[in-house]
N, C-alpha and C positions, 0 to 999 in steps of 0.2 A: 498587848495585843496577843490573841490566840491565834497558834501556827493554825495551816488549815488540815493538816494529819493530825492535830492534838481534837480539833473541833471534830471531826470523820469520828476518832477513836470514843470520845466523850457520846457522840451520838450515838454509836453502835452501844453504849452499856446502857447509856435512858431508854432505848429503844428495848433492851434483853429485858429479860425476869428478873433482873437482880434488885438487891438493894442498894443504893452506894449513898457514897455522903463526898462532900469535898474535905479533905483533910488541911489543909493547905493550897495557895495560891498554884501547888504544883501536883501535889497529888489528890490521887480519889483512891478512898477506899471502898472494895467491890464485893457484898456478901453474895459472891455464886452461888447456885446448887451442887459445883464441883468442889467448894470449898473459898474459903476468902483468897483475897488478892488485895494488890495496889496496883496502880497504875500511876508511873511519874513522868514528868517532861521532863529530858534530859538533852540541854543544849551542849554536843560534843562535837566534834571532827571527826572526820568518815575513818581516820586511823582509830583516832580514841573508841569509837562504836567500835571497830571489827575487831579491837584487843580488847574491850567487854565481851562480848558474846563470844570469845575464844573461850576467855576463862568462865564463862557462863558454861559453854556446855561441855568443856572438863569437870565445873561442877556437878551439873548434872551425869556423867560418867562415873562423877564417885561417888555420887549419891547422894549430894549435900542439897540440901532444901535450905530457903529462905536466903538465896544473894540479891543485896541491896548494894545499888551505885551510888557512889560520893556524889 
């Protein structure tokens, strides 16, 4: 079954100018005009999310491109 945020966010990229493809049962790969992407469902706990995007955007503070979650 597809969450109903996973189905919104899938709609909003058919909906864009992009090109995507399904890579996996989890992800879609997204050819923007800003540049590629992925997009993954990621079943966590609201702890396990907010200590991703902690380290997510210290990434992005140091500048490091390309973090992918387990």
């Amino acid at each position: 079954m597809i969450e109903p945020n996973w189905s919104e966010a899938v709609r909003a990229i058919a909906n864009d100018k992009s090109d995507w493809s399904w890579v996996s049962e989890r992800v879609i790969k997204v050819d923007h005009p800003e540049g590629p992407m992925a997009m993954k469902r990621w079943q966590r706990t609201v702890s396990e999310r907010d200590t991703f995007l902690h380290h997510l955007r210290y990434g992005e503070r140091a500048g490091i491109q390309g973090i992918i979650p387990s």
